[in-house]
C-alpha positions as CSV (number, residue, x, y, z in Angstrom):
1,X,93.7,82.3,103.9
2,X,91.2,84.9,104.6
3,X,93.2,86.5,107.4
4,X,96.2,86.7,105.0
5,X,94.0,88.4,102.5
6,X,93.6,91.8,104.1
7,X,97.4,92.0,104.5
8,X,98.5,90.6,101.1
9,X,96.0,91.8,99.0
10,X,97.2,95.5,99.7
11,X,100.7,94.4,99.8
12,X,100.6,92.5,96.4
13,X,98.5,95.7,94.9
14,X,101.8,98.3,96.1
15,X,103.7,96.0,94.0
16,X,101.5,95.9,90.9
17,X,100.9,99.6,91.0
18,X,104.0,100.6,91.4
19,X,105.1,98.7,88.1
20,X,102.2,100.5,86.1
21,X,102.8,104.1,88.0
22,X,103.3,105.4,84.7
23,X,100.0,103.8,83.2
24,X,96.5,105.5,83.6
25,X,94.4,102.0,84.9
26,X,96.7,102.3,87.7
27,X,94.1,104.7,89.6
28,X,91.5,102.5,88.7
29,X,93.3,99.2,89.9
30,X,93.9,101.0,93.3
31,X,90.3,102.3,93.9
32,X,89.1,98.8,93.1
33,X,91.8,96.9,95.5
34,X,90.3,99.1,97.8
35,X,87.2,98.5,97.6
36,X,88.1,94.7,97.8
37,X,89.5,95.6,101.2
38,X,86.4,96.6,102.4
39,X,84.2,93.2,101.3
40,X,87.3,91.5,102.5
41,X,86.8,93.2,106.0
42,X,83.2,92.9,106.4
43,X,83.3,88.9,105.9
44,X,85.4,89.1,108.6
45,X,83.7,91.3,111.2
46,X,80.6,89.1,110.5
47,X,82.6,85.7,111.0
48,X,83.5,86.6,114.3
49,X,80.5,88.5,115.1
50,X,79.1,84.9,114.5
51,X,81.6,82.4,115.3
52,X,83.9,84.3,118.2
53,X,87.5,85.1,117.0
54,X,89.3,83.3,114.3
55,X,92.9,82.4,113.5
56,X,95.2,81.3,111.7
57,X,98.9,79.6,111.8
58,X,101.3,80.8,109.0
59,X,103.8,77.9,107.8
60,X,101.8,75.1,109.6
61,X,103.5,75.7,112.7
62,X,101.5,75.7,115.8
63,X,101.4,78.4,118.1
64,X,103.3,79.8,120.6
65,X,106.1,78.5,118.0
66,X,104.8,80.2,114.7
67,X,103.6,83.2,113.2
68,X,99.8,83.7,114.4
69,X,97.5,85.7,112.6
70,X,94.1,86.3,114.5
71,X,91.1,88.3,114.2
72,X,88.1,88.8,117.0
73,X,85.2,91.4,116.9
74,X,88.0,94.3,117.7
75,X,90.1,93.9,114.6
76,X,87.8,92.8,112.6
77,X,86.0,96.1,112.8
78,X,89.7,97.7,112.2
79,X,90.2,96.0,109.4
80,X,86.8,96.7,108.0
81,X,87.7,100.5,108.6
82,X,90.5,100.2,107.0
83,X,89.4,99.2,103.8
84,X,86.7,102.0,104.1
85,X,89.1,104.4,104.6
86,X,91.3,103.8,101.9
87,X,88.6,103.9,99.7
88,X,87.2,107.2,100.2
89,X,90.9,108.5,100.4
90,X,92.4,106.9,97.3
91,X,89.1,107.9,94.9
92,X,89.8,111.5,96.4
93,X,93.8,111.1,95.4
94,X,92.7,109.9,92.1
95,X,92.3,114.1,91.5
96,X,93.6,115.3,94.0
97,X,97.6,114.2,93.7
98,X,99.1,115.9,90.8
99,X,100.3,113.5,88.0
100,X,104.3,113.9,88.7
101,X,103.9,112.8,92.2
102,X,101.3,109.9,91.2
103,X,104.2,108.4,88.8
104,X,107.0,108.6,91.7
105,X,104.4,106.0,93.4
106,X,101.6,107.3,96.0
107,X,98.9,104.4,95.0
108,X,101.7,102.1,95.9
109,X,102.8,103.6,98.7
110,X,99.3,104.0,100.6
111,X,98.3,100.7,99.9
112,X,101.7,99.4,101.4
113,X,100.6,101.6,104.6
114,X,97.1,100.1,104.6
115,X,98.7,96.5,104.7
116,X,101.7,97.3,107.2
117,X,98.1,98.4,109.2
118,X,95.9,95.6,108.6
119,X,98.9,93.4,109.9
120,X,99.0,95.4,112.6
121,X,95.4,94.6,113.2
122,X,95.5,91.2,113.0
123,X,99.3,89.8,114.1
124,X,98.9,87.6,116.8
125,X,102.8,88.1,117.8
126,X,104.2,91.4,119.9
127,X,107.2,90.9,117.3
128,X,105.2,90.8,114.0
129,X,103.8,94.1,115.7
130,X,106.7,96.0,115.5
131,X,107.2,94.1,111.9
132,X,103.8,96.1,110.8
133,X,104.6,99.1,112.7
134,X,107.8,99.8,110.3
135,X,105.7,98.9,107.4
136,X,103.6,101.7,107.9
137,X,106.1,104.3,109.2
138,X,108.3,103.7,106.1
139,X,105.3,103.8,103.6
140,X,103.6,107.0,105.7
141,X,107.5,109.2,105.6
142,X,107.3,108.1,101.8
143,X,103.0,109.7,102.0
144,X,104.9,112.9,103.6
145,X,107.8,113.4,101.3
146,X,106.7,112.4,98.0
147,X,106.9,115.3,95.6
148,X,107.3,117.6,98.2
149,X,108.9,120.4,99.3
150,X,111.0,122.2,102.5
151,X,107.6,122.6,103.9
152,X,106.9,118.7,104.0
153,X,110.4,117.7,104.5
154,X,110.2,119.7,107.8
155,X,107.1,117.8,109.0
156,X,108.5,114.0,107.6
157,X,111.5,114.7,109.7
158,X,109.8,115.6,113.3
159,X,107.3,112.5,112.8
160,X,110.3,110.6,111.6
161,X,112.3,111.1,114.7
162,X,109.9,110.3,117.8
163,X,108.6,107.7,115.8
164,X,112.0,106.1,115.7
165,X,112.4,106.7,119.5
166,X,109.5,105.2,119.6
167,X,110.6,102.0,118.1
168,X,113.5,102.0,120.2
169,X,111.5,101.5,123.1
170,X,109.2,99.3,121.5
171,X,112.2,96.7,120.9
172,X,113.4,97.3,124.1
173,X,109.7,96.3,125.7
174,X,109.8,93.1,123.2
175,X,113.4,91.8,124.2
176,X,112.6,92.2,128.4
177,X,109.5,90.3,127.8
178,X,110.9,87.9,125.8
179,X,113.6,87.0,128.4
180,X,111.2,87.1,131.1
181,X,108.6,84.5,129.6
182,X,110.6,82.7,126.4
183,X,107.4,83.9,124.1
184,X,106.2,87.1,122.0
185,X,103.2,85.4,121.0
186,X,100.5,87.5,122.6
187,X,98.0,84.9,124.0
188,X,100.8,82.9,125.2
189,X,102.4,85.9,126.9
190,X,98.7,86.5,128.1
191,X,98.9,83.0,130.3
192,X,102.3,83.0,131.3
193,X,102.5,86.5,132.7
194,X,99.4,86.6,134.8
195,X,99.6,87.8,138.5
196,X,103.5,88.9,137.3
197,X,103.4,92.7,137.2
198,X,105.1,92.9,140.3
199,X,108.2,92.1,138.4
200,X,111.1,94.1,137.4
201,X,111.3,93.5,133.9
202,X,107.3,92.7,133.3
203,X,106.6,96.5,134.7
204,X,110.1,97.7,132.8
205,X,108.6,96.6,129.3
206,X,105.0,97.6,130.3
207,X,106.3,100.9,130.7
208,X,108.3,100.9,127.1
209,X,105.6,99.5,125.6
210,X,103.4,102.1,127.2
211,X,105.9,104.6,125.7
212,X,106.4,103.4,122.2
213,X,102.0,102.7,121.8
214,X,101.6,106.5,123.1
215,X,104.2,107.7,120.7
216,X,102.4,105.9,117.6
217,X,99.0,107.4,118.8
218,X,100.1,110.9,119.4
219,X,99.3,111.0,123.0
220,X,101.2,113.4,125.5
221,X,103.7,113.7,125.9
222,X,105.4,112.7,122.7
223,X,101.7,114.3,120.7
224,X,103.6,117.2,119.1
225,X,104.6,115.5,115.9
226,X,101.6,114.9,114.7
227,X,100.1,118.9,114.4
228,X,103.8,119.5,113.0
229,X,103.1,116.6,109.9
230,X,99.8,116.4,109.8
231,X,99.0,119.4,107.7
232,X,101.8,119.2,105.2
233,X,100.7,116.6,102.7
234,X,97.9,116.2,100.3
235,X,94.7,116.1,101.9
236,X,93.6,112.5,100.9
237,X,97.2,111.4,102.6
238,X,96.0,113.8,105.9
239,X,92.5,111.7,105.7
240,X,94.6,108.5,106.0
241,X,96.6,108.9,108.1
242,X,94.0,110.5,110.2
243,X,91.8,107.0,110.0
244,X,94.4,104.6,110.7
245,X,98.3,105.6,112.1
246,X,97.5,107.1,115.6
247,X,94.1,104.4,115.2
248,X,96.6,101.3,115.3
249,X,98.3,103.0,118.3
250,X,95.5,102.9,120.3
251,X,94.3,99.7,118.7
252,X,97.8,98.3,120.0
253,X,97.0,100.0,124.1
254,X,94.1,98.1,124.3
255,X,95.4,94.9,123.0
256,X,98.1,94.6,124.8
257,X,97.3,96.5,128.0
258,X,94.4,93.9,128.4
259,X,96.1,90.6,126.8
260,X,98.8,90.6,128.1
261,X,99.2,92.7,131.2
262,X,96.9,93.1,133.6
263,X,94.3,96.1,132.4
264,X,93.6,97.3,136.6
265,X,97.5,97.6,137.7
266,X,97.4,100.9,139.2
267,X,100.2,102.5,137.7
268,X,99.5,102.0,134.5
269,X,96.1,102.8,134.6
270,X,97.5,106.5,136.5
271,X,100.0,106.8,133.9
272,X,97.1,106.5,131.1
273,X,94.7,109.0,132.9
274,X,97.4,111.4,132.9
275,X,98.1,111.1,129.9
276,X,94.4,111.2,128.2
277,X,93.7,114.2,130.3
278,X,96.1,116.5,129.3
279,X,96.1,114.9,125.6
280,X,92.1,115.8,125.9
281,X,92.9,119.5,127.0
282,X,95.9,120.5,125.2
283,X,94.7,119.1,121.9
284,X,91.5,121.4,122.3
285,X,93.1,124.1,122.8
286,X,96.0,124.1,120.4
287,X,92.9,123.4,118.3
288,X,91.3,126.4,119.2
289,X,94.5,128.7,118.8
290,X,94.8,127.8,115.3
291,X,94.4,129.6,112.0
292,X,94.6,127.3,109.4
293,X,91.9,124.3,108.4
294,X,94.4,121.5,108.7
295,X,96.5,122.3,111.7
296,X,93.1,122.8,113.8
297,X,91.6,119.6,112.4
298,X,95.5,118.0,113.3
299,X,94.7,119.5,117.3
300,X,91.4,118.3,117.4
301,X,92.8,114.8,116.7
302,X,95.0,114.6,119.6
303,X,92.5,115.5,121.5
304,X,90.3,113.0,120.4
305,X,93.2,110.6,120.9
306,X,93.0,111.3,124.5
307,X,89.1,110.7,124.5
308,X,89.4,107.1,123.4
309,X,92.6,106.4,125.5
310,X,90.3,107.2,128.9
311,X,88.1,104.5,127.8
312,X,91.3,101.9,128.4
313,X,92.8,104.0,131.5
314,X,89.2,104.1,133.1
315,X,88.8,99.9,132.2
316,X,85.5,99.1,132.4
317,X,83.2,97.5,130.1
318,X,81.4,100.4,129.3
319,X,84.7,102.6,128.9
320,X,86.1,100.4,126.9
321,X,82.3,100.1,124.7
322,X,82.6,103.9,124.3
323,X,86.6,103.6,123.3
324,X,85.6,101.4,120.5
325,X,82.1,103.0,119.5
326,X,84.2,106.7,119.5
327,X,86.8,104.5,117.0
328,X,83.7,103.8,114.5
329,X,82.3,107.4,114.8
330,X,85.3,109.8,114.7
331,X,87.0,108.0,111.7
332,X,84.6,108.5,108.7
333,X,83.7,112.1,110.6
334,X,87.3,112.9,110.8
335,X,88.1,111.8,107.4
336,X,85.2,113.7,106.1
337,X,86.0,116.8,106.9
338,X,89.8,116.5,106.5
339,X,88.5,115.9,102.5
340,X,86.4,118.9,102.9
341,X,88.6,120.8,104.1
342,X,91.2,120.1,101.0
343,X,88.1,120.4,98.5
344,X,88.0,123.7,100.2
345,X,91.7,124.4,99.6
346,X,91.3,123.6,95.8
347,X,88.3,126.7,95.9
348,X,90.1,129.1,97.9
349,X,93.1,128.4,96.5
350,X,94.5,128.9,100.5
351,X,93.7,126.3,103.9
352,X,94.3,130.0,106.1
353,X,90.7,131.2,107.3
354,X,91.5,134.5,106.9
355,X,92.1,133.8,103.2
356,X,88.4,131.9,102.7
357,X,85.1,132.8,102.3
358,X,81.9,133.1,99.9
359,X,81.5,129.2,99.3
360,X,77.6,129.1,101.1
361,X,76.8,131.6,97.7
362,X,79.3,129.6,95.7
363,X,78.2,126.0,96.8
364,X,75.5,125.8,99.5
365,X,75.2,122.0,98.8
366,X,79.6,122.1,100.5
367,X,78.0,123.6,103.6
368,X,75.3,120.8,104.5
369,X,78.1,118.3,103.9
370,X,80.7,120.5,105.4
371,X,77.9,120.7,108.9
372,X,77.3,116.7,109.2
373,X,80.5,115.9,110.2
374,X,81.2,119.2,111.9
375,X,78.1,119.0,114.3
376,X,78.8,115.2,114.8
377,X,82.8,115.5,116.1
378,X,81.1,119.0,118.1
379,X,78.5,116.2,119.7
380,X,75.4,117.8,118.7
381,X,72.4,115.4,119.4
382,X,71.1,113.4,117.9
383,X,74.5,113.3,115.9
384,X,77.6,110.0,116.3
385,X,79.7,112.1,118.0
386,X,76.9,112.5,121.2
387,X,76.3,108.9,121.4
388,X,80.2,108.3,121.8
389,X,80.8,111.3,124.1
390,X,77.6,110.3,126.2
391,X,79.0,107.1,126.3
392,X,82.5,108.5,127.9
393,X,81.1,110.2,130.4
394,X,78.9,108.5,132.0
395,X,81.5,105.7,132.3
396,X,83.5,108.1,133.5
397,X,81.6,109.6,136.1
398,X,80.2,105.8,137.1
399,X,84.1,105.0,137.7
400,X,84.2,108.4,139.9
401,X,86.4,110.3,137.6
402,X,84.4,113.4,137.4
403,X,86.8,115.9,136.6
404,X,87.6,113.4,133.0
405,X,84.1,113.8,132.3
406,X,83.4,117.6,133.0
407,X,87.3,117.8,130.4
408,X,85.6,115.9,127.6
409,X,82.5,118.3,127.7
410,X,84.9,121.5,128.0
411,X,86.8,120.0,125.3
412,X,83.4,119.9,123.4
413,X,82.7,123.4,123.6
414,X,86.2,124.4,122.8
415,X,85.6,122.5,119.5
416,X,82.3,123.9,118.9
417,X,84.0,127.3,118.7
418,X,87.1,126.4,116.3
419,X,85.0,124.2,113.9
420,X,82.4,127.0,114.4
421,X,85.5,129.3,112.9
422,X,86.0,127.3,110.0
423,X,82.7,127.0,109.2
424,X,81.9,131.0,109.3
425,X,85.4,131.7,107.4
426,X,84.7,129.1,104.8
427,X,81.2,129.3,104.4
428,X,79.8,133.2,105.7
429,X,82.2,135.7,105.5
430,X,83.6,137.4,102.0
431,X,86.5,136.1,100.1
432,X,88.7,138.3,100.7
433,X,89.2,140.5,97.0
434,X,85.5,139.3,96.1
435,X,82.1,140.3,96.3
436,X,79.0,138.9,95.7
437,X,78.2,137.6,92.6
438,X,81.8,137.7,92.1
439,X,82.4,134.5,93.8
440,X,82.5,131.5,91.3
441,X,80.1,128.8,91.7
442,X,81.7,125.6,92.9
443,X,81.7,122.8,90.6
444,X,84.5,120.2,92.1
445,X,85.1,117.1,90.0
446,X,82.6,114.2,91.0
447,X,85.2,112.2,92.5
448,X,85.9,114.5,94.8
449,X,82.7,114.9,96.3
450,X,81.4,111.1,96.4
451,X,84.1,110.1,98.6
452,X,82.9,112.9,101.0
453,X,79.6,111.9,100.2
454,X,80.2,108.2,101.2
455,X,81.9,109.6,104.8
456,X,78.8,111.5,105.4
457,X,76.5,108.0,104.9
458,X,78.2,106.9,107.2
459,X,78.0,109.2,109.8
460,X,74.4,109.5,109.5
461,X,74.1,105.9,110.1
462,X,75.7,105.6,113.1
463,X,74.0,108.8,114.1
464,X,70.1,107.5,113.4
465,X,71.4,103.4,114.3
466,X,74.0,103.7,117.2
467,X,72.6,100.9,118.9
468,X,73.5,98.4,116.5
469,X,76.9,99.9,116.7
470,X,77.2,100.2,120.2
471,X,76.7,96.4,120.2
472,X,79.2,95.4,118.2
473,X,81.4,97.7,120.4
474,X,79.8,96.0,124.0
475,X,80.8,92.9,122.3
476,X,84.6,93.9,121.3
477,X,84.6,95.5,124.6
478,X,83.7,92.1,126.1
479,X,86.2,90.1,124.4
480,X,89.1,92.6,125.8
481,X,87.6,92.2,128.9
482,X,87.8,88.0,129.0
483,X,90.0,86.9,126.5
484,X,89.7,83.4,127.2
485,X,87.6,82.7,123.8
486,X,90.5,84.4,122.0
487,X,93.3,82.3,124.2
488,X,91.8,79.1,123.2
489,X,91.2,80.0,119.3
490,X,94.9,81.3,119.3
491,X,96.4,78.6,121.4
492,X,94.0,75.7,120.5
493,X,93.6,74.2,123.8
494,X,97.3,74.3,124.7
């Protein structure tokens, strides 16, 4: 039952909420769910950090034949983010979302998205994937499009239609394999397809797959929707989707590209360098070419995308450590300053830097919080965001991929300048029409500031403890790397 619980508990609170939309407690109820989540999550993590992975067999029926549910270090971290991050996001919609679109059901519809992803986290069956991956896109188009206008609509429809190409491919991936080895349950598809990528249709549906995970995660080519959508919605809905949609589709790479086909084929693992390189570079600079808060944080993303996709397409242990450690630091960074930057908004009353300005006179308090995450995703020692990009590189130059690891420090100084911007506009320069003393002191409601607060905790604590967290990402990196504790707990000796 406690692997259900992350899935139905936000499932069964979409359903509640959305019947008492109309009713005040309904904010309340969500924040609390939430925060349920996030206990929920933690027993988990600690369970397998203790015991090895877990699972579970919906309906009785023993695996390959039923519906698996299964949890090891990897997801169990996920899910523990997951719960963190739709707590800090949904105390900050609590304000932040206007009452008319709070009745036509945003609570609802973000918790629906945090189960779709938690399932997503934890299904032990490639079908049950796709199952939780239209979960989540249907509840994220209804994120983008509720109580919008043209402006929204515009970005909906572009991360609409990849994502449905996507989908396409994903299906098509599921039915070769399926015909190929008679299963979709992961660990069983795991056994029976070993020393088989030289086939046809196992390299045919590695190569959907590939397509449909890349598409979820925003990496290039298919990357473009995300900078297009990204920036469109309220900024609590831009802070989740930030922690968790392109999250599972990177979550999902490393699952399957290390369950169930084999993690050192050579094309696959060309394909994926390709692809994290130019994702890495491109994202930067679109970044860096940007003039508004949320499109450059949208760039800087994708870029970041590419940095924890190397970790798979380089495949050793310690890539794969600093894939999962830059998961646990760029979330509640990323998330941070997404929040900040919509608090921001509220002040300025515009998200354009050249439309900012006079907030280190108005609130110099918004700056400090404003510079931990900022100098963290930069990778300023002794910061998170060093610890993961130290880790990246030197498993990328021990693998001999130099020219990766030179990209991710380019791609460092290139965001050191456009966070640098935002950070000048925002905090140094004059607002634009004000002077001075004219500049109103900054006073944001309370519950917008404690979930920024809570971000910023931590970030600091991975920052002064990463080797406790680097740990926990050795060992998830482990269990990728040898899944036979996870084949046995799923397949129970079979």
């Amino acid at each position: 039952m406690l692997l259900a619980t992350p899935i139905l508990l936000p499932l069964g609170t979409a359903i509640l909420l959305f019947l008492l939309r109309r009713h005040p407690v309904h904010k309340l109820l969500s924040v609390i769910s939430a925060g349920v989540l996030v206990i929920v999550g933690a027993t988990i993590l600690a369970s397998t950090v203790a015991n090895g992975p877990m699972a579970a067999q919906m309906g009785g029926w023993a695996a390959p034949y039923g519906i698996t549910l299964a949890a090891d270090t990897l997801s169990g971290a996920m899910v523990l983010i997951a719960g963190i991050a739709a707590f800090t996001a949904l105390m900050f919609a609590t304000v932040e979302v206007d009452e008319a679109t709070d009745r036509l059901g945003f609570h609802a519809l973000a918790h629906s998205m945090t189960g779709g992803v938690c399932g997503a986290f934890l299904t032990g069956d490639l079908f049950n994937l796709y199952v939780w991956f239209e979960v989540m896109l249907i509840s994220s188009f209804g994120l983008l499009v509720i109580g919008g206008g043209r402006r929204q609509m515009d970005g909906a429809m572009k991360y609409v239609a990849l994502n449905l190409v996507g989908t396409i491919a994903f299906l098509t991936g599921v039915g070769l394999l399926y015909g190929t080895a008679g299963t979709l349950n992961m660990a069983d598809l795991g056994e029976k397809l070993q020393g088989r990528m030289d086939e046809t249709a196992v390299m045919g549906a590695a190569g959907m797959l590939l397509f449909a995970f890349a598409a979820k995660a925003a990496l290039f080519p298919v990357f473009f929707w995300l900078p297009a959508s990204y920036h469109t919605p309220a900024a609590a809905t831009s802070a989740l989707f930030s922690a968790l949609l392109t999250k599972v589709g990177v979550y999902s790479l490393l699952r399957v590209f290390t369950l169930i086909f084999d993690p050192g084929n050579e094309v696959v693992a060309t394909a994926l360098l390709v692809a994290a390189g130019f994702t890495i570079a491109l994202g930067a600079i679109g970044a860096a070419a940007e003039g508004e808060m949320r499109r450059i944080f949208s760039f800087h993303i994708v870029s970041q995308i590419g940095v924890m996709t190397l970790g798979l397409a380089i495949g050793t242990k310690l890539a794969l450590a600093g894939a999962i450690f830059y998961f646990f630091h760029h979330i509640p960074a990323m998330m941070g300053l997404i929040l900040l930057g919509g608090l921001i908004g509220r002040e300025c009353g515009s998200e354009r830097l050249d439309r900012l300005g006079g907030l280190w006179t108005a609130g110099p308090w918004l700056g400090i919080l404003f510079l931990i995450p900022m100098l963290s995703l930069i990778g300023v020692p002794p910061f998170s965001g060093f610890w993961a990009k130290f880790l990246m590189i030197r498993a990328s130059f021990e693998a001999g991929d130099f020219i990766f690891g030179a990209l991710i420090l380019l791609a460092s100084v290139l965001t050191f300048f456009y966070l640098g911007r935002v950070f000048v506009a925002a905090f140094w320069q004059p607002r634009p029409g004000l002077e001075g003393d004219a500049v109103p002191a900054c006073y944001p409601h309370r519950l917008l500031v404690v979930p920024v607060m809570l971000l910023a905790v931590v970030t600091l604590a991975i920052s002064l403890w990463p080797g406790n967290f680097f740990a926990l990402a050795d060992g998830a990196a482990g269990g990728l790397l040898d899944p036979a504790p996870y084949l046995g707990t799923v397949l129970g000796g079979q």
